[in-house]
N, C-alpha and C positions, 0 to 999 in steps of 0.2 A: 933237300926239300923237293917234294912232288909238285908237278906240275900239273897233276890233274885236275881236273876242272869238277868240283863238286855239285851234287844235286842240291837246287834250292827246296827245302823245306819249309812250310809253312804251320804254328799250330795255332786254332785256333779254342779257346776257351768262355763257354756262359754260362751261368747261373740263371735260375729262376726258383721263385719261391713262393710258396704261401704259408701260412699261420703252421702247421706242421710237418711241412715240407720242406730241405731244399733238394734242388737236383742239379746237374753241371751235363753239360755235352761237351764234347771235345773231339775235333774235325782236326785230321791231320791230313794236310793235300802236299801232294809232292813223289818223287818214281814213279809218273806215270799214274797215279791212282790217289784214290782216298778214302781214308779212312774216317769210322765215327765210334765212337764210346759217347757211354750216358753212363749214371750213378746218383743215386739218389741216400739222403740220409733226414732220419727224422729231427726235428727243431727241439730243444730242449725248452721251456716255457722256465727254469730255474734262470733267476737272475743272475746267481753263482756260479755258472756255469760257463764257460769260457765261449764269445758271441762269434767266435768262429770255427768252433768245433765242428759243427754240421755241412759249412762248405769245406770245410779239409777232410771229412770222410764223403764227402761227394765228391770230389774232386778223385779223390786214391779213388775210389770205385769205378768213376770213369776212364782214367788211366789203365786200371786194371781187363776194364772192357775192351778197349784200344787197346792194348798187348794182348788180348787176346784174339782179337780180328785181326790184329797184323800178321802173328804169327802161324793163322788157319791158311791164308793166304801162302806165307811161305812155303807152309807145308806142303800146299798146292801146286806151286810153281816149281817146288824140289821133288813131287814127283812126276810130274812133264816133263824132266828134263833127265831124268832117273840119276845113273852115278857120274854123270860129270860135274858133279860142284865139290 
């Protein structure tokens, strides 16, 4: 078992919406930095329709923004430091 001491990580997640909208942010703070993703999906007005489809595709879409900021940065920081990683 390691003894190293892990970074605390924090995420944080919100929603907000209107009549056909919703959208989600999603704020990861922790190494040092932080990060944000947003994602947006539109409201389906079908009663039939499942009432949380719109925050689960805002949700993945914000996520998906966040891996993508995280990983711009990586890519950042892995060419500062060239081939020692």
């Amino acid at each position: 078992m390691s003894t190293e001491i892990l970074p605390k990580i924090t995420m944080r997640v919100a929603f907000r919406a209107d009549t056909d909208t919703v959208s989600a942010d999603v704020e990861l703070d922790g190494l040092d930095d932080r990060y944000l993703g947003s994602g947006t999906a539109p409201r389906s007005h079908d009663a039939s329709d499942d009432p949380h489809l719109a925050h689960e595709l805002a949700i993945a879409r914000a996520l998906h923004s966040l891996h993508q900021g995280v990983m711009a940065r990586i890519h950042e920081q892995i060419d500062r430091v060239g081939d020692d990683i």
